[in-house]
VEXFIBA-501880 format. One line per field, with one value per residue: x, z, y of N, C-alpha, C in turn; residue in three letters. Coordinates in steps of 0.001 Angstrom, whole numbers, plus 500000, padded with zeros to 6 digits. Each point is the difference from the previous one (the first is absolute). Last residue first. Example, Ala and Ser with C-alpha at 12.3 -4.5 7.8 and 13.67 -1.06 7.14 Angstrom:
2
n.u: (512850:500290)
n.w: (507080:499930)
n.v: (497750:494280)
ca.u: (500820:499110)
ca.w: (500060:500000)
ca.v: (501190:501190)
c.u: (499230:500900)
c.w: (500730:500000)
c.v: (501090:501200)
rest: (SER:ALA)
END
This chain:
219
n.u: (198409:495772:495583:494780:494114:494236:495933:496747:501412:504968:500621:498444:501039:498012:497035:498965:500555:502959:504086:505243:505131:502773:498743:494441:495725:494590:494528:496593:495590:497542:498726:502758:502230:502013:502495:502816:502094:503888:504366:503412:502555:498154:496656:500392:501445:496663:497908:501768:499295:495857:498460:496608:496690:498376:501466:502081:500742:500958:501527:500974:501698:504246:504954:504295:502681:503737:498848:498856:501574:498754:496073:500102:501557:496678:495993:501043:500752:496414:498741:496185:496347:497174:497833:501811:500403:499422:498681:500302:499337:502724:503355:504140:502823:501645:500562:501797:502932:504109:502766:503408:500234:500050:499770:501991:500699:500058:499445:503572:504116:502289:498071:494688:495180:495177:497577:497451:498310:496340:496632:495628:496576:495499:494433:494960:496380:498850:497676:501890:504500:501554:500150:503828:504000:500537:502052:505268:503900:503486:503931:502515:497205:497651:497287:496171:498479:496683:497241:495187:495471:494527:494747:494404:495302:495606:496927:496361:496425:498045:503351:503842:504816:503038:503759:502719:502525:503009:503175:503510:501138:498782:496356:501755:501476:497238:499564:503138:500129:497526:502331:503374:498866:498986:504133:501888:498064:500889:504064:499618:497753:502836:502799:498845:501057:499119:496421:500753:501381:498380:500305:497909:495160:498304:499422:495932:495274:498943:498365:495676:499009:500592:503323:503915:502779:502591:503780:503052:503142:503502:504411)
n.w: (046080:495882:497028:498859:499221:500252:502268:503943:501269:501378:504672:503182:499892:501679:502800:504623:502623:502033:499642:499536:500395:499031:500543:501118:503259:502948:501504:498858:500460:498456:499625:503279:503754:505046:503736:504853:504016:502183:496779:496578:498493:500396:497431:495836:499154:499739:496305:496047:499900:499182:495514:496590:496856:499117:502981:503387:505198:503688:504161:503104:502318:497056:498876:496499:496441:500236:500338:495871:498895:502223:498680:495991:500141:501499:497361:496745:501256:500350:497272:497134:498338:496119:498358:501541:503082:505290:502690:504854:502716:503292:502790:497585:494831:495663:495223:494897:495911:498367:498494:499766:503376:500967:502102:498636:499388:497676:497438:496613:499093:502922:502135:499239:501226:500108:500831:501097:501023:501232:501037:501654:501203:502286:500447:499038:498245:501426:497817:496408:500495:500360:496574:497072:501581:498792:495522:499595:501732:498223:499421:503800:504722:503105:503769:502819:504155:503425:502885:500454:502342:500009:501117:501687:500440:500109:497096:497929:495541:495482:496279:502318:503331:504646:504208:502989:503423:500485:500555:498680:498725:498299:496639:495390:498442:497134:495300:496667:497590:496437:496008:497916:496941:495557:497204:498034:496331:495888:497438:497280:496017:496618:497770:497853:500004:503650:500271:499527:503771:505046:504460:501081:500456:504350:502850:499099:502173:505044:502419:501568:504564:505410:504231:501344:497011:500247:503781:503421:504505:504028:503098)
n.v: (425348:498143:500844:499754:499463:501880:502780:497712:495272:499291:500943:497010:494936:494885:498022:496844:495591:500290:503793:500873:499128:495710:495756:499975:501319:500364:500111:504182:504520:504782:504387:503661:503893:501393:503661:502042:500976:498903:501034:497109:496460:495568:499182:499047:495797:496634:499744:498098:495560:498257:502346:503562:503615:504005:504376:503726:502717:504529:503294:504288:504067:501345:502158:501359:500412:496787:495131:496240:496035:495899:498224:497523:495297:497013:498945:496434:495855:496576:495445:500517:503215:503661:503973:505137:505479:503373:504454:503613:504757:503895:502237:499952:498947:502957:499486:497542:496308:496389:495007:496037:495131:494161:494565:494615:494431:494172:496518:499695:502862:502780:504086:501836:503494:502571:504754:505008:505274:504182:504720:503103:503836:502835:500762:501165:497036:495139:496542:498840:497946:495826:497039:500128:497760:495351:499828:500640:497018:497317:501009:501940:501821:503509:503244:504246:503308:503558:502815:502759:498139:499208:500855:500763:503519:503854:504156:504266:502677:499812:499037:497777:499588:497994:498781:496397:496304:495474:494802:495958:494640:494972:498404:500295:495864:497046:502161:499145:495914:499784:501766:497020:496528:501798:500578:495929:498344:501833:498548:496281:500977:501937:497264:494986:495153:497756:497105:495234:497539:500873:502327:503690:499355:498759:503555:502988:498465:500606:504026:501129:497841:496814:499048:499809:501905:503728:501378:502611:500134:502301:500372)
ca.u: (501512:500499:501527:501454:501136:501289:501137:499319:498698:499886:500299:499247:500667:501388:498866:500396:499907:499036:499016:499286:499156:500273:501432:501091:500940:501761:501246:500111:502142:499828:498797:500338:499087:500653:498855:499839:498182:498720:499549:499734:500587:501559:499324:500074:500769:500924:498979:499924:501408:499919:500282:501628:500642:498641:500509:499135:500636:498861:500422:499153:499390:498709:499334:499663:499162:500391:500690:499374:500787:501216:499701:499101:501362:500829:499734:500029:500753:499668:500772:500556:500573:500627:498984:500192:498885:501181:499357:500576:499084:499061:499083:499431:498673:500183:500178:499199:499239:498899:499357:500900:499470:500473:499640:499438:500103:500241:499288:499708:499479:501207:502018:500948:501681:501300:499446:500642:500427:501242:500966:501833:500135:500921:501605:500908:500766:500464:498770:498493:499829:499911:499102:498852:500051:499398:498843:498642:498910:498682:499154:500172:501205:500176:501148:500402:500382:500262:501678:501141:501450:501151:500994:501604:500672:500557:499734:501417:500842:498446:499227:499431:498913:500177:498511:500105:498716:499796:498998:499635:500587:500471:499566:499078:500812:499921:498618:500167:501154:499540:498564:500732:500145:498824:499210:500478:499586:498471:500173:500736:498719:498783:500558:499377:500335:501407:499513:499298:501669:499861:500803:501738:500316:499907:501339:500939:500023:500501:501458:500240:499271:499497:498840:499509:499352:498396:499902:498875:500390:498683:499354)
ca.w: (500014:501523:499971:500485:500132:499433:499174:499546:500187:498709:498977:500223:500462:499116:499021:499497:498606:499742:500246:499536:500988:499215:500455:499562:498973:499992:501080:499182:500690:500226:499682:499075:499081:498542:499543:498493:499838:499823:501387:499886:499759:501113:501206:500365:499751:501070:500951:500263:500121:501288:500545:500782:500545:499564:499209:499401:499053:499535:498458:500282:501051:500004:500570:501451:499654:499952:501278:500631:499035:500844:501374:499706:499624:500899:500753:499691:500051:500613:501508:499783:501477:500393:499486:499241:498908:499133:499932:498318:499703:499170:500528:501296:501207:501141:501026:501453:499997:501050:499868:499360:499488:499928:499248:500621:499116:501398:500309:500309:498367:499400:499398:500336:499422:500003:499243:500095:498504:500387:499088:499777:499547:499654:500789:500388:499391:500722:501269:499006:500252:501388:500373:499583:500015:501413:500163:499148:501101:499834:499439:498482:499382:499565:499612:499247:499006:499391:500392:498732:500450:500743:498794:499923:499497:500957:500857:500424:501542:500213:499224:498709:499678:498113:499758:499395:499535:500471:499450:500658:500117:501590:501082:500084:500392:501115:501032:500828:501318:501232:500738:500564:501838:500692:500428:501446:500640:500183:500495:501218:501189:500431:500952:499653:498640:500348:499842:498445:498858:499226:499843:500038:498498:499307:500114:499991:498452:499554:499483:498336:499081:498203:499430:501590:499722:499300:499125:499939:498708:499783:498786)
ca.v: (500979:500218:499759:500570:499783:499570:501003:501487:499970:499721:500573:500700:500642:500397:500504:501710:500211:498211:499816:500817:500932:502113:499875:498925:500478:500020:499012:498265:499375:498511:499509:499258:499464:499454:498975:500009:500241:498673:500445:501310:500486:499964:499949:501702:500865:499488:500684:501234:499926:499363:499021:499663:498854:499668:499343:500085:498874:498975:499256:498832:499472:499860:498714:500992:500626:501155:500379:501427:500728:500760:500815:501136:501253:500406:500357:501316:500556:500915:500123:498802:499978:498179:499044:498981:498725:499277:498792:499310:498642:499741:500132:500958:499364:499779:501066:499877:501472:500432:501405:500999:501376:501796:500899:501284:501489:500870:500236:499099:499713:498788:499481:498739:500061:499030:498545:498907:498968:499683:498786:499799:498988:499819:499566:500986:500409:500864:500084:500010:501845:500839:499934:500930:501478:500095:499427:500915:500679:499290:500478:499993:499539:499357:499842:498894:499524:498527:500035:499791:500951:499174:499280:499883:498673:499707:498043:499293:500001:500701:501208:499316:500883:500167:500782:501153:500423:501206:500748:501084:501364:500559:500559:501172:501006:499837:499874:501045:500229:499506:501438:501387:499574:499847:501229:500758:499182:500479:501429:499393:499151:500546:500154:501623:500918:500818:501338:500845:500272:499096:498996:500660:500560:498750:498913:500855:500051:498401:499282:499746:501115:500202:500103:499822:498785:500521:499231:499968:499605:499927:500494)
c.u: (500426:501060:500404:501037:501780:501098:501086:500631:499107:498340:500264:500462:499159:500122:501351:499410:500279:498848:499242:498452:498807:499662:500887:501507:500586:500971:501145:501067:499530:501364:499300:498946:500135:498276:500490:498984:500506:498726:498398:498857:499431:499995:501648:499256:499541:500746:501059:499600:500218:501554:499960:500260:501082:500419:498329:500688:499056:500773:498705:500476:499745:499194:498395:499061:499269:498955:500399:500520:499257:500354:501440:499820:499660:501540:501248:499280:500486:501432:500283:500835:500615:501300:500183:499369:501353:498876:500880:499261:500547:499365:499273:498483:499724:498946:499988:499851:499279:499856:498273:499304:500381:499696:500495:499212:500162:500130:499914:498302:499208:498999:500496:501700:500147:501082:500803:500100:500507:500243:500770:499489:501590:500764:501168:501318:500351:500660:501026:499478:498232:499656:499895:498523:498715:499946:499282:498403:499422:499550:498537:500632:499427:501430:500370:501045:500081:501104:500292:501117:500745:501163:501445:500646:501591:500899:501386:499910:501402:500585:499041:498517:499341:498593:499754:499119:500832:498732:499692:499239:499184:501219:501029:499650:499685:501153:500412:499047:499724:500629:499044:498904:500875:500159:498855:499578:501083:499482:498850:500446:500934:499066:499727:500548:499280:500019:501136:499764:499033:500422:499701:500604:501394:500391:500365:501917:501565:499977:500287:501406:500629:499341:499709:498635:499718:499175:498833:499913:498417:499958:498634)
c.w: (501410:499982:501155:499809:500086:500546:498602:498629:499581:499614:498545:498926:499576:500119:498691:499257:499402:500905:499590:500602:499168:500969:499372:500319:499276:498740:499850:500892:499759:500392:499897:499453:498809:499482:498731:500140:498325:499989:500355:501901:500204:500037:500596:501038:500222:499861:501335:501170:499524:500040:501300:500218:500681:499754:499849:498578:498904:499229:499906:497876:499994:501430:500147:500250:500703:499744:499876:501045:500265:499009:500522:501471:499502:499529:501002:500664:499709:499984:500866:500979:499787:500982:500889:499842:498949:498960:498527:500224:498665:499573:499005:500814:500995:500490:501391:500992:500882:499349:500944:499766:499124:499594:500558:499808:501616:499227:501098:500354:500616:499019:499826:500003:500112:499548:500449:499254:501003:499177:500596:499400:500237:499256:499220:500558:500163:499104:500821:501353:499157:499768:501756:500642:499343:500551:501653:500024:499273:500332:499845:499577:498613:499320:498448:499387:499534:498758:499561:500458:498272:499787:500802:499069:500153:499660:500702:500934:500763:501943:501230:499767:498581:499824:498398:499876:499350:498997:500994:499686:500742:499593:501582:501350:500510:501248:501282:500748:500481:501146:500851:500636:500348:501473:500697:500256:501864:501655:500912:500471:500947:501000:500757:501196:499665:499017:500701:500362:498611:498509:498839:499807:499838:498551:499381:500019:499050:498321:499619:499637:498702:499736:498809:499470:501421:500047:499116:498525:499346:498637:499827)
c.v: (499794:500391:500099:499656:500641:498843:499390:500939:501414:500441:500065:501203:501869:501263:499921:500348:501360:500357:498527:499412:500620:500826:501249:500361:498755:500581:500036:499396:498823:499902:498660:499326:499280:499750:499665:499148:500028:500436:499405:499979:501778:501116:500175:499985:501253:501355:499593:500777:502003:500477:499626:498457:499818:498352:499356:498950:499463:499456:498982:499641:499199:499613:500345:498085:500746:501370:502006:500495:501435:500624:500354:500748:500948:500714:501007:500722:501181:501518:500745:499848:498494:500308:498193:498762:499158:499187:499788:498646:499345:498819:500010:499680:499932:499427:499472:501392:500133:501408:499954:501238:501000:500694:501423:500736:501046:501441:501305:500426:498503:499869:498961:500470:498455:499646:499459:499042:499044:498634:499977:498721:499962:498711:500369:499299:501558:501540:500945:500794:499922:501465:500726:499639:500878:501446:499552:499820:501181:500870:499452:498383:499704:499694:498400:499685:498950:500357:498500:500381:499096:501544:499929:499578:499450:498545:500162:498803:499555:500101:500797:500965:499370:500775:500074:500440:501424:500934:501223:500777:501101:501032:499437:499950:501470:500132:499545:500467:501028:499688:499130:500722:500728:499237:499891:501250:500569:499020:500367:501387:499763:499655:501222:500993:500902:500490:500960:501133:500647:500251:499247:498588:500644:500424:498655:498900:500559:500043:499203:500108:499845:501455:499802:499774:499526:498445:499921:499680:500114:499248:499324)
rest: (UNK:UNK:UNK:UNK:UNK:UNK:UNK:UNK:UNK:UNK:UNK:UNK:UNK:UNK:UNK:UNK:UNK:UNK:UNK:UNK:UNK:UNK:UNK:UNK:UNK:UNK:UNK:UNK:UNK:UNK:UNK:UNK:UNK:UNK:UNK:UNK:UNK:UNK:UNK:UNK:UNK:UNK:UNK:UNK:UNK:UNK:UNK:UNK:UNK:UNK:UNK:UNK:UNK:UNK:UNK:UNK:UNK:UNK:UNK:UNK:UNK:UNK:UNK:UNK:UNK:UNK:UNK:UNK:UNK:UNK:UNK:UNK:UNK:UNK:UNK:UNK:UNK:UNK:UNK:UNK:UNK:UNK:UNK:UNK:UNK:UNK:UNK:UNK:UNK:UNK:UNK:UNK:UNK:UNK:UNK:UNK:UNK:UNK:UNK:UNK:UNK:UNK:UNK:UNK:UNK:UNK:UNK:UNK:UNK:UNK:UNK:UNK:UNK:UNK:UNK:UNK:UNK:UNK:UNK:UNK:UNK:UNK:UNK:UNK:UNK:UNK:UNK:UNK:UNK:UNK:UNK:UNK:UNK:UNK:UNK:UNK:UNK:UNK:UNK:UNK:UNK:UNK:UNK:UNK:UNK:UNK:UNK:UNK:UNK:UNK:UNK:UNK:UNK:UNK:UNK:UNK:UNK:UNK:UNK:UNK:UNK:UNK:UNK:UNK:UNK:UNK:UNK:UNK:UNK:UNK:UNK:UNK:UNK:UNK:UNK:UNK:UNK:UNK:UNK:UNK:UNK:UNK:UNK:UNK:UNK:UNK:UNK:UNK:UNK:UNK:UNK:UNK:UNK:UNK:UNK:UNK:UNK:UNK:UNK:UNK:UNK:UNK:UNK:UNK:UNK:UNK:UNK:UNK:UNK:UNK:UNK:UNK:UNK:UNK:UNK:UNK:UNK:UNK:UNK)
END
């Protein structure tokens, strides 16, 4: 798996990430939304340029230009419910892609640290020889990744999976390099060193979905 890392470089992401993590400007939860949407449509720029492109003829008032655009056989698949907001910043720039959902969370059965994760809802057309690009904001133990790609299976088999998050973990990124097919790409906008003993991202950012939507009742 190809891993292509934004902060590799300084841009005006950095601004963006630095503000997903910083605890005053969480309490606006508009801006911590706004803020993944916007390193969504630069994920997706630079995603953009390795897909498929094919010349068209476009006619404009005073003649005709000649221009490639990218093959609409892209779906966007996002996990519920953080990955709203990255979703929208994907579809901003991809926006003839087909879309699916899909829900995961952590199950504790003994009520401890140790958890699972499970899937309990899918929507999705067929990904037949098509360009799925998996989005969730935060790649932690990577686990929902990987029980999101064997729960589609039934969906048909995409040509080329993109991976698309806006923090991950060293111990995630390990996992779906195992796990998923090896021309997949992972785009990501930073990677923090490790997990605590929750499995949750350090430094990170907490928890991506309280962050956009609320707090929760757990079950």
């Amino acid at each position: 798996m190809k891993v292509h890392h934004l902060l590799n470089q300084h841009s005006i992401a950095t601004k963006f990430i630095a503000e997903l993590r910083d605890v005053k400007i969480q309490k606006d939860p508009m801006r911590f939304r706004k803020n993944i949407e916007r390193l969504g449509e630069i994920l997706s720029y630079e995603l953009s340029k390795s897909l498929n492109f094919t010349p068209e003829e476009i006619t404009s008032p005073l003649g005709k230009a000649t221009h490639h655009l990218p093959e609409k056989d892209v779906v966007i698949c996002s996990i519920l419910r953080a990955g709203i907001p990255l979703h929208t910043g994907l579809l901003n720039y991809f926006d003839q892609a087909e879309n699916a959902f899909i829900s995961t969370y952590r199950h504790h059965p003994d009520e401890d640290e140790k958890f699972e994760v499970l899937v309990e809802y899918l929507a999705s057309p067929s990904l037949e020889g098509k360009t799925l690009i998996l989005a969730d904001p935060m790649l932690a133990t990577g686990r929902s990744f990987v029980n999101v790609l064997k729960a589609m299976k039934e969906m048909g088999t995409p040509k080329k999976i993109h991976l698309v998050s806006i923090i991950g973990a060293k111990e995630g990124l390990e996992l779906v390099q195992k796990k998923f097919p090896e021309n997949s790409e992972l785009w990501i906008a930073t990677i923090d060193d490790k997990l605590n003993k929750n499995g949750y991202i350090v430094p990170g950012l907490g928890d991506a979905g309280d962050l956009s939507y609320g707090s929760k009742m757990q079950h």
